[in-house]
PyMOL Python script that loads the backbone (N, CA, C, O; Angstrom):
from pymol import cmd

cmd.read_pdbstr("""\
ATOM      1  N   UNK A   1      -7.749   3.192  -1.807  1.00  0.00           N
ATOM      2  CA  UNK A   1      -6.573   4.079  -1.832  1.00  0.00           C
ATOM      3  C   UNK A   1      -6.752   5.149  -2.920  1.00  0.00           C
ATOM      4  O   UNK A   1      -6.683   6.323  -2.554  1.00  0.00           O
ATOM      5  N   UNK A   2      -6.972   4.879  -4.212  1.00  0.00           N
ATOM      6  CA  UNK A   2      -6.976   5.106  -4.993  1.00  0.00           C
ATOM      7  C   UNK A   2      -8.716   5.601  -5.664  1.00  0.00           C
ATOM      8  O   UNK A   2      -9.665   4.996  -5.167  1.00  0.00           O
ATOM      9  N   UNK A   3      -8.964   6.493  -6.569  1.00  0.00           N
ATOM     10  CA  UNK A   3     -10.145   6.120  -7.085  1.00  0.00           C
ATOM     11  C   UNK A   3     -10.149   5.806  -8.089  1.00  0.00           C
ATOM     12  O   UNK A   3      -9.799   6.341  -9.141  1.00  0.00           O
ATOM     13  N   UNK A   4     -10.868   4.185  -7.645  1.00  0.00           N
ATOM     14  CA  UNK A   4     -11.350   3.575  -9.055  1.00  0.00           C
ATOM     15  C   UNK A   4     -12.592   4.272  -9.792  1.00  0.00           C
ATOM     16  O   UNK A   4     -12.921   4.333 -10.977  1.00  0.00           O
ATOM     17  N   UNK A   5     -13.016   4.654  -8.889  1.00  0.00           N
ATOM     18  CA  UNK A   5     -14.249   4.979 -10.042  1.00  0.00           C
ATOM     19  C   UNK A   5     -14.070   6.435 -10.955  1.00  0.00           C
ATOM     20  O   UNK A   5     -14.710   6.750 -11.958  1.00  0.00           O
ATOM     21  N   UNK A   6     -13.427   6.893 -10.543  1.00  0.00           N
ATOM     22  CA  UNK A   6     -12.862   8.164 -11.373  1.00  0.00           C
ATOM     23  C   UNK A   6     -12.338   7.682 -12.632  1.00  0.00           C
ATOM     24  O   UNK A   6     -12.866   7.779 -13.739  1.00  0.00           O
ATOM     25  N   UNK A   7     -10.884   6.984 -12.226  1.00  0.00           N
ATOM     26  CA  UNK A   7     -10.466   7.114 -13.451  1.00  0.00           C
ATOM     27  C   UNK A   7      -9.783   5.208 -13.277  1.00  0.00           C
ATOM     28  O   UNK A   7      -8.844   4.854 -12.563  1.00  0.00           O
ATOM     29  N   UNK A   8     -10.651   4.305 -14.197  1.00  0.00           N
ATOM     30  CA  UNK A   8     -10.420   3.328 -13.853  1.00  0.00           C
ATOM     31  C   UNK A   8      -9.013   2.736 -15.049  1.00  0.00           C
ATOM     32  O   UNK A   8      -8.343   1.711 -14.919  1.00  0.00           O
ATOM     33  N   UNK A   9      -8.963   3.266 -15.612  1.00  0.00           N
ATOM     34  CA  UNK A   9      -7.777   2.680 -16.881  1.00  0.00           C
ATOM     35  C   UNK A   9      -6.554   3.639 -16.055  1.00  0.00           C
ATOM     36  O   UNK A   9      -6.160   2.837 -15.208  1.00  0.00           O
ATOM     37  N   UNK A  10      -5.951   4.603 -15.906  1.00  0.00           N
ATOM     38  CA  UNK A  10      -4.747   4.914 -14.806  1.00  0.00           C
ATOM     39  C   UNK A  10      -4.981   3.955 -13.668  1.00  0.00           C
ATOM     40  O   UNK A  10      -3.933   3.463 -13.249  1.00  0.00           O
ATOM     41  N   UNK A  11      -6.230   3.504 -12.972  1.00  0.00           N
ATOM     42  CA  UNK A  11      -6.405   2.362 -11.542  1.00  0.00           C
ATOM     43  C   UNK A  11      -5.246   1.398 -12.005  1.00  0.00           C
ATOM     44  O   UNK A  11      -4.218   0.989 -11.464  1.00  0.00           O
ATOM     45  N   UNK A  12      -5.839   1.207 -13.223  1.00  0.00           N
ATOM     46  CA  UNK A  12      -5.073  -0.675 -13.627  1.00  0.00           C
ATOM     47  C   UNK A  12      -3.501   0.123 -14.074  1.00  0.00           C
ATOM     48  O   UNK A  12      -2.546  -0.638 -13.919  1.00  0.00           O
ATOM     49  N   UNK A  13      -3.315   0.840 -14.339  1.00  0.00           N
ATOM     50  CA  UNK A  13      -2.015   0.805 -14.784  1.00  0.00           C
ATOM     51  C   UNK A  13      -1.015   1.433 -13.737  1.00  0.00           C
ATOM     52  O   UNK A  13       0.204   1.262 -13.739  1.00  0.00           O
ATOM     53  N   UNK A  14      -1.833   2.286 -12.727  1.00  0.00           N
ATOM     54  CA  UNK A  14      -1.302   2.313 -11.641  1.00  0.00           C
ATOM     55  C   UNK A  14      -0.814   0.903 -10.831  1.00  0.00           C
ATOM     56  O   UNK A  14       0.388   0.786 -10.592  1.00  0.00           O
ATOM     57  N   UNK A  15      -1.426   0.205 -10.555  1.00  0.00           N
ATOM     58  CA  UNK A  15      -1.751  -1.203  -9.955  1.00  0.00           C
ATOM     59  C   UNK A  15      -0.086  -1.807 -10.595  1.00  0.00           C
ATOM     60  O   UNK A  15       0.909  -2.222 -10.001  1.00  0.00           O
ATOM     61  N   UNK A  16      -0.391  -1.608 -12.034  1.00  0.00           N
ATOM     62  CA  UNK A  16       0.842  -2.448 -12.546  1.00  0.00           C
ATOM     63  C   UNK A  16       2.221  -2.270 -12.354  1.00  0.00           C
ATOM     64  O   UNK A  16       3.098  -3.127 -12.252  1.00  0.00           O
ATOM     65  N   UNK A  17       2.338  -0.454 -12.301  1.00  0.00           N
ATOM     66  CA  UNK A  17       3.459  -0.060 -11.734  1.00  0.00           C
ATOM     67  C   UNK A  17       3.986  -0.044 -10.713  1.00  0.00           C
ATOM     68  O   UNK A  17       5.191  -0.001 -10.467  1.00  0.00           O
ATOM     69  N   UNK A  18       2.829  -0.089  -9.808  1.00  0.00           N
ATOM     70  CA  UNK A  18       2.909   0.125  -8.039  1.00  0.00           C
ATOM     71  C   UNK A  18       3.855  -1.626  -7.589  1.00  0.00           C
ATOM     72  O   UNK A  18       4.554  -1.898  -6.613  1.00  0.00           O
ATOM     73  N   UNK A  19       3.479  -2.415  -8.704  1.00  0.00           N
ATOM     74  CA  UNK A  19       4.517  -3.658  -8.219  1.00  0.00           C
ATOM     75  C   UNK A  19       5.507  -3.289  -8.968  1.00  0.00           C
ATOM     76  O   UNK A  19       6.352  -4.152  -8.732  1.00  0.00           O
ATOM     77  N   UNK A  20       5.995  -2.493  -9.793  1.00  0.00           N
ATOM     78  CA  UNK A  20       7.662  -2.651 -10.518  1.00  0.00           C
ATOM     79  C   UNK A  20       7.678  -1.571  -9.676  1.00  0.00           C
ATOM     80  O   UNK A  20       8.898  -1.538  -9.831  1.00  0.00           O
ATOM     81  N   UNK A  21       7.513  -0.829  -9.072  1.00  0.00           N
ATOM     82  CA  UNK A  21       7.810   0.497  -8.412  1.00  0.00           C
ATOM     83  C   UNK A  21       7.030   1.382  -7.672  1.00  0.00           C
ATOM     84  O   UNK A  21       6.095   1.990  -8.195  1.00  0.00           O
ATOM     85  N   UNK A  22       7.395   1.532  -6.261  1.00  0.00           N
ATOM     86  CA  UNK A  22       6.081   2.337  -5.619  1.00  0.00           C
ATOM     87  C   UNK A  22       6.346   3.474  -6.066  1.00  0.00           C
ATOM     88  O   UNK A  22       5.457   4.025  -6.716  1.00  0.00           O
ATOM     89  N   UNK A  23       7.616   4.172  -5.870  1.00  0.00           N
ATOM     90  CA  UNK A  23       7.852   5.755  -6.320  1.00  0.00           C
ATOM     91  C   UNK A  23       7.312   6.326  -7.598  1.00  0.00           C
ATOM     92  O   UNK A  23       6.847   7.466  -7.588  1.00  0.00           O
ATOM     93  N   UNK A  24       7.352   5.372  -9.065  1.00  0.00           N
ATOM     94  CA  UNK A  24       6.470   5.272  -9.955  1.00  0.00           C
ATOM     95  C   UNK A  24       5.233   6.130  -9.863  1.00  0.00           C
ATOM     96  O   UNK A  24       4.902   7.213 -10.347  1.00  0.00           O
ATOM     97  N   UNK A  25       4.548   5.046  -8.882  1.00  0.00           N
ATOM     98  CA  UNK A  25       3.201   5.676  -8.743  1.00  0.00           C
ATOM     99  C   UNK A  25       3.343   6.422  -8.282  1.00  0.00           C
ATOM    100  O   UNK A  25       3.832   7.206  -9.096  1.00  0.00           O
ATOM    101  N   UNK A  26       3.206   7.253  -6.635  1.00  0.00           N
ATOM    102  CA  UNK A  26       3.548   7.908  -6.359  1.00  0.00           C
ATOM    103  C   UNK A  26       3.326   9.405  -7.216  1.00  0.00           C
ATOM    104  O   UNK A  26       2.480  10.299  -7.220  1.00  0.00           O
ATOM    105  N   UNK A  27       4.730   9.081  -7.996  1.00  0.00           N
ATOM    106  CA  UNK A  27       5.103  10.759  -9.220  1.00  0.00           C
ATOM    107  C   UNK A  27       3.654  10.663  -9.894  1.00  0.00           C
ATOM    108  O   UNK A  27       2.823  11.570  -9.910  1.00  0.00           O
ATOM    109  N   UNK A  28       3.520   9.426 -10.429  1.00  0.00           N
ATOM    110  CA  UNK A  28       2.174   9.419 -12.140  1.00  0.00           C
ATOM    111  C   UNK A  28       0.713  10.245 -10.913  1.00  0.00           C
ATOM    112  O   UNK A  28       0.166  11.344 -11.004  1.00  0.00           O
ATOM    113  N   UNK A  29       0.527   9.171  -9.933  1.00  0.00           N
ATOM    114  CA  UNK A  29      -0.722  10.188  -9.364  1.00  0.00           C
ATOM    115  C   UNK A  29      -0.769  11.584  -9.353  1.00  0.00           C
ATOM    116  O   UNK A  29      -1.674  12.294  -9.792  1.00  0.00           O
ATOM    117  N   UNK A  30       0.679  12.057  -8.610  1.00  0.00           N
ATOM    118  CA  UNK A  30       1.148  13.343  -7.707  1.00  0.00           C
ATOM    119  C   UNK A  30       0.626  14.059  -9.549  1.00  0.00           C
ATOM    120  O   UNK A  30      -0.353  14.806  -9.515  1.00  0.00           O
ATOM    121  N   UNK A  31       1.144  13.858 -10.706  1.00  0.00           N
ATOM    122  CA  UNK A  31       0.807  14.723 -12.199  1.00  0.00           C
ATOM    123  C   UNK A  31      -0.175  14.539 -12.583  1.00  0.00           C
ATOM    124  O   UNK A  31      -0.273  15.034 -13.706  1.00  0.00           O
ATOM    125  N   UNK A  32      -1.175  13.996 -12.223  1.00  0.00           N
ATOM    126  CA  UNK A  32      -2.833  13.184 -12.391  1.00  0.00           C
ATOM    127  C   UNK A  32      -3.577  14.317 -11.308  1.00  0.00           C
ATOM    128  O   UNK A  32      -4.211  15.352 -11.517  1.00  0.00           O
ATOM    129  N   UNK A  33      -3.325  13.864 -10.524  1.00  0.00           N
ATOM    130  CA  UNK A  33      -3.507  15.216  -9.281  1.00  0.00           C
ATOM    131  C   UNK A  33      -3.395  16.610  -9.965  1.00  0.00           C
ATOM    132  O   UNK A  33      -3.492  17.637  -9.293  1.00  0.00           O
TER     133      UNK A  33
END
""", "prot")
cmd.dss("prot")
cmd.show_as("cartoon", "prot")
cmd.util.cbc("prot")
cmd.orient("prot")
């Protein structure tokens, strides 16, 4: 879904948020992007 190999420390903390909140992620990628 995601690239891990880019940027693997946002992977894991994405990961962590994506269970308290999909929309979360979502926004943090969409400003990573």
């Amino acid at each position: 879904m995601w690239r891990l190999n880019q940027t693997p420390d946002i992977t894991g903390e994405a990961i962590g948020v994506e269970v308290v909140d999909e929309s979360r992620v979502d926004l943090t990628f969409t400003v990573t992007r």
